[in-house]
C-alpha positions in Angstrom: 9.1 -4.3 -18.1 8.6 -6.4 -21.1 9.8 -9.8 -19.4 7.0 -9.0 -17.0 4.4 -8.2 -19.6 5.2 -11.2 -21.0 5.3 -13.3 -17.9 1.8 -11.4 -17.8 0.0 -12.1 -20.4 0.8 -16.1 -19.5 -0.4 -16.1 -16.4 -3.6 -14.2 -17.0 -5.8 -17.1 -15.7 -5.1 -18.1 -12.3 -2.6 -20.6 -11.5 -2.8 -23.0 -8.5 -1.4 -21.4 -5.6 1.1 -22.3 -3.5 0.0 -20.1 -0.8 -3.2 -18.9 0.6 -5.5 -16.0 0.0 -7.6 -14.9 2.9 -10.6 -13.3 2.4 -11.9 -11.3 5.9 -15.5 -10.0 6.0 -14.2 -7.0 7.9 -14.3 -6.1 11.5 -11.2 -9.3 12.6 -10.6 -8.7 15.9 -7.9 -6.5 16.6 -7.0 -6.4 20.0 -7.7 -9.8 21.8 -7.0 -13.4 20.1 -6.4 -11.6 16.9 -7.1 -14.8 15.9 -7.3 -14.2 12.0 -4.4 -11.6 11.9 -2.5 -14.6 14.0 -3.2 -17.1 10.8 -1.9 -14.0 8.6 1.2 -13.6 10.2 2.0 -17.2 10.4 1.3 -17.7 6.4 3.7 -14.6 6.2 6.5 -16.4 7.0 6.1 -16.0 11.7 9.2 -14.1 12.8 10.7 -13.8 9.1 7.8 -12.1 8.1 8.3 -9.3 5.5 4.8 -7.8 5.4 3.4 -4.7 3.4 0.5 -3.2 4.3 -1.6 -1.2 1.8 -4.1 1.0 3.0 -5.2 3.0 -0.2 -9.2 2.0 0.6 -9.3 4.0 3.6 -10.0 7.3 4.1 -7.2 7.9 6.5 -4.7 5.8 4.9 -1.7 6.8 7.7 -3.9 5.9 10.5 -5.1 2.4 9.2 -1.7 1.5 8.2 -0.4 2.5 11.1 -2.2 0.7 12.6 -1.9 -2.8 11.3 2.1 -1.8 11.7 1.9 -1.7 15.4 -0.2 -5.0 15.2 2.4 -7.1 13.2 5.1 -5.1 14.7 3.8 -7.1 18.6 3.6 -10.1 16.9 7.1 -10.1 15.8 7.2 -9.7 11.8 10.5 -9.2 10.6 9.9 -6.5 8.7 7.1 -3.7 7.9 6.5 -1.4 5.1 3.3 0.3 5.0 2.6 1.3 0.6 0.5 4.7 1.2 -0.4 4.6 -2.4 -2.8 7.8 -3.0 -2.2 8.3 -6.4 -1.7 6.0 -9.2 1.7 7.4 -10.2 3.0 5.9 -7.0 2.2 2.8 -8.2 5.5 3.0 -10.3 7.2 3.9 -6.9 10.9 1.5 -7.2 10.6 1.1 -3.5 7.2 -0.3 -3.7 8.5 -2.9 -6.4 11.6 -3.9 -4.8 9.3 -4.5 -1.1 7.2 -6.8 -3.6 10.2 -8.9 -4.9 11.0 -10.2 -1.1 7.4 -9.5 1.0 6.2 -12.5 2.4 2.6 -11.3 2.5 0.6 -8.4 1.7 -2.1 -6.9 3.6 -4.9 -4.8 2.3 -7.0 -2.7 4.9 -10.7 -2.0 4.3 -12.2 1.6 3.2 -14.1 1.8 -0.1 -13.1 -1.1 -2.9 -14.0 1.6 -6.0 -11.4 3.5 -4.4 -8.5 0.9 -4.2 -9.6 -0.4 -7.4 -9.4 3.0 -9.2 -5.8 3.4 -7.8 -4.1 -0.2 -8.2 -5.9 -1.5 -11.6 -4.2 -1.8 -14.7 -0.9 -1.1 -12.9 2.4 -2.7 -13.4 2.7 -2.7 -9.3 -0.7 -5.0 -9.5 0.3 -7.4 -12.2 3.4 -7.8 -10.1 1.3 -8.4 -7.0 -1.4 -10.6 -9.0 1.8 -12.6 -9.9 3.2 -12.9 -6.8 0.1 -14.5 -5.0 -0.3 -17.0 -8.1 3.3 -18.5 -8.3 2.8 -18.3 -4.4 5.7 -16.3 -3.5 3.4 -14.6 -1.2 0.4 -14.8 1.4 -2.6 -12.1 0.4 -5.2 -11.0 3.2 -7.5 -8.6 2.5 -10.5 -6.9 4.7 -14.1 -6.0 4.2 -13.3 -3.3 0.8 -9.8 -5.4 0.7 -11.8 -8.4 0.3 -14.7 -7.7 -1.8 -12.0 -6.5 -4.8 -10.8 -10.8 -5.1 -13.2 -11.6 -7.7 -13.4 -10.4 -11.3 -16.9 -9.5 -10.8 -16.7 -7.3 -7.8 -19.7 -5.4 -6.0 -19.2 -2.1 -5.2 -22.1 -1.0 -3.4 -25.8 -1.7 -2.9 -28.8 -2.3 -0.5 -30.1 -5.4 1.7 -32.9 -5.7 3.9 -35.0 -6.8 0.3 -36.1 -9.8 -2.2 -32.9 -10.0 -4.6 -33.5 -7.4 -7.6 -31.4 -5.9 -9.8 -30.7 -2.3 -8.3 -29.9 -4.0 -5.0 -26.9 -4.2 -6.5 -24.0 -2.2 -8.6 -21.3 -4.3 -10.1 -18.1 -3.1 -11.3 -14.7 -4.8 -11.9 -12.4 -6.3 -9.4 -8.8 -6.6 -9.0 -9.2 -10.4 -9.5 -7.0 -12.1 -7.5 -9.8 -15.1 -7.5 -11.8 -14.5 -10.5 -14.0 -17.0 -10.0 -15.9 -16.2 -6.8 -18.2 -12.6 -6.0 -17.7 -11.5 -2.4 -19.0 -9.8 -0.3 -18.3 -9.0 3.5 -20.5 -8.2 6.7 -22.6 -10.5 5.1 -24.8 -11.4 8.0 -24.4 -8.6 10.3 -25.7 -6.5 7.6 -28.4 -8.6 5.8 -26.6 -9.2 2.7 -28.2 -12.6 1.2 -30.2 -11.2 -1.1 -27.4 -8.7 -2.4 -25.2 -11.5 -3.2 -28.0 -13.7 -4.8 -28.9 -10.8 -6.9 -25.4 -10.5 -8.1 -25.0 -14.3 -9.1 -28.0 -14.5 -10.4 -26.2 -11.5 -13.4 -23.5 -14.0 -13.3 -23.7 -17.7 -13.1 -20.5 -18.7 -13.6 -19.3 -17.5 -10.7 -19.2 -18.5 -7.3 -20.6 -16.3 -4.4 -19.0 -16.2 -1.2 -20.4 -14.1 2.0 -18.2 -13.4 4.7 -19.3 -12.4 8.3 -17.4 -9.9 9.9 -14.6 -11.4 12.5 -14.6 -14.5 9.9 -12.0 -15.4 6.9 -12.7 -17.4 4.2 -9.4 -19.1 3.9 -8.3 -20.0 -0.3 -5.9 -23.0 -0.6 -3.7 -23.5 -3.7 -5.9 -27.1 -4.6 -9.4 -25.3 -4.4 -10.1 -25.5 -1.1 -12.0 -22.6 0.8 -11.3 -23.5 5.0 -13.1 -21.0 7.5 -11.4 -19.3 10.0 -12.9 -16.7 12.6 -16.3 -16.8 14.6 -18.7 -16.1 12.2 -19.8 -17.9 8.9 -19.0 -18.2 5.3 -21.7 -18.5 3.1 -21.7 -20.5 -0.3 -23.7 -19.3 -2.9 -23.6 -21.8 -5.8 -25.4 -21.4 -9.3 -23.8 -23.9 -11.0 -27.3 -26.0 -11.3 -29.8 -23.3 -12.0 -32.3 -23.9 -13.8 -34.4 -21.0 -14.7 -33.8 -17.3 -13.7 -36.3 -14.5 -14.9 -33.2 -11.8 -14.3 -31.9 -11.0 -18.0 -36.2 -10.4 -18.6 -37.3 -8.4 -15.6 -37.1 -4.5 -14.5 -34.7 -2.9 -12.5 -36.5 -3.2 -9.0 -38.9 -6.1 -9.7 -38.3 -9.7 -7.9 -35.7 -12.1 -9.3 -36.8 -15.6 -10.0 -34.3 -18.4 -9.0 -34.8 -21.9 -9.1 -32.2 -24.4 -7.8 -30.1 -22.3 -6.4 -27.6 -24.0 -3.9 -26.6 -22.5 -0.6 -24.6 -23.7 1.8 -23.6 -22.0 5.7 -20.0 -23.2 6.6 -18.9 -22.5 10.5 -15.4 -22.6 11.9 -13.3 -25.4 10.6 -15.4 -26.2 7.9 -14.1 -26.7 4.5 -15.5 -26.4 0.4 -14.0 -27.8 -2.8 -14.3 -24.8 -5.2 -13.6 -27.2 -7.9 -16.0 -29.9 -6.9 -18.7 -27.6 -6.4 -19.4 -29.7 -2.8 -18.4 -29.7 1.4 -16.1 -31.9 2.5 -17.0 -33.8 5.3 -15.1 -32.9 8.9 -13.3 -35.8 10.2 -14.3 -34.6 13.8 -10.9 -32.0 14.6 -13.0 -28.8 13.2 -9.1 -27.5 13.1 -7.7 -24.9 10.3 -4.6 -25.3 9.2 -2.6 -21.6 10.2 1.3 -23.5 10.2 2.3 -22.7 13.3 2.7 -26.5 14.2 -0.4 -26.2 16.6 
């Protein structure tokens, strides 16, 4: 336990990954292409696949997990555990820890993110995960709640349909596997802009990322964000404001936000996180999912 606080504390900022992180607005399909679930499996490792499957947002845990199992389970995965973690004492679970030394990716489900936050924080099974996806010993995916716990900053509820405010949003902390992004998911198909801008206006130094349902915004280890699916990501970038009335304002009145960079990015398209800018297709509009296609 102490090697791995140790190993830990120096690894506390993210490393460059190996791997990828993809980050699903919710809804993938499920039962046709499966194209996103495809990607998954094939980052996993295809037919040597060791994949866990952690349901703790939902609800109904057993039933989600289940099935995701029978999914992976078609498309060949060597290996399935599914880590019904309910209570936080499980997270000290041997089993779960040995699975995490050998998975090849890890899969977590949607639900509600306070809830999967509440039961993974803080724990020595999450460091271990965290630590896993940054030396790139693994593939992450996570789903509408699964993905909007990635960042640091991490919304956890809210409204849409309004003019960004501040009570169109309530923050709380993330599991950060990418601390430098806010997410949020069913961002189109349920009118999320001005959610998301009212959350990075509270936090500039952050980079917001909406993700349409059926869509994944795909993290590369050198700071590239590819998009997979059939919706869009969008790229909500502070990083030249110049004025914002937010820290001065009440509760529910308008945010003022000047300079504030957006960007819509489609299938194939891809973003330097680091670079703060697109880079330009060179015509194939293909994502990269290694299975030599």
């Amino acid at each position: 336990m102490l090697q791995l606080e140790v190993q830990v504390q120096e690894q506390r900022k993210p490393q460059p990954m190996k791997t990828a992180v993809m980050v699903i607005g919710g809804a993938e399909d499920k039962v046709h292409g499966r194209e996103i679930l495809h990607a998954f499996f094939n980052r996993s490792g295809g037919a040597d696949a060791q994949i866990a499957i952690i349901p703790s947002a939902s609800r109904e845990p057993a039933i989600i997990g289940e099935r995701y199992r029978v999914i992976f389970q078609e498309m060949g995965a060597k290996r399935i555990e599914i880590l019904d973690i309910r209570d936080r004492v499980q997270c000290e679970e041997p089993a779960y820890h040995e699975f995490l030394e050998v998975c090849t990716g890890v899969f977590m489900t949607g639900g509600d993110q306070l809830r999967l936050c509440g039961l993974l924080a803080d724990t020595p099974f999450m460091e271990k995960l965290r630590l896993g996806v940054w030396q790139g010993r693994l593939t992450l995916a996570g789903t509408s709640a699964g993905a909007a716990v990635m960042g640091h900053h991490m919304i956890a509820g809210g409204g849409s349909g309004e003019c960004p405010n501040r009570s169109l949003v309530d923050m709380a902390t993330g599991l950060g596997f990418l601390p430098e992004v806010i997410v949020d998911q069913h961002f189109h198909n349920r009118n999320r802009m001005a959610r998301l801008m009212s959350a990075v206006s509270a936090h500039p130094d952050r980079l917001g990322i909406g993700i349409d349902e059926d869509t994944c915004a795909l993290f590369e280890g050198d700071g590239i964000i590819q998009v997979l699916g059939k919706g869009t990501v969008t790229i909500v970038d502070p990083s030249e404001i110049s004025y914002t009335n937010q820290p001065y304002i009440g509760a529910t009145d308008p945010i003022s936000i000047y300079n504030l960079r957006v960007h819509i990015l489609s299938y194939g398209d891809r973003y330097d996180m680091r670079q703060r800018k697109i880079i330009p297709s060179l015509g194939e509009g293909c994502v990269s999912d290694q299975t030599g296609t």
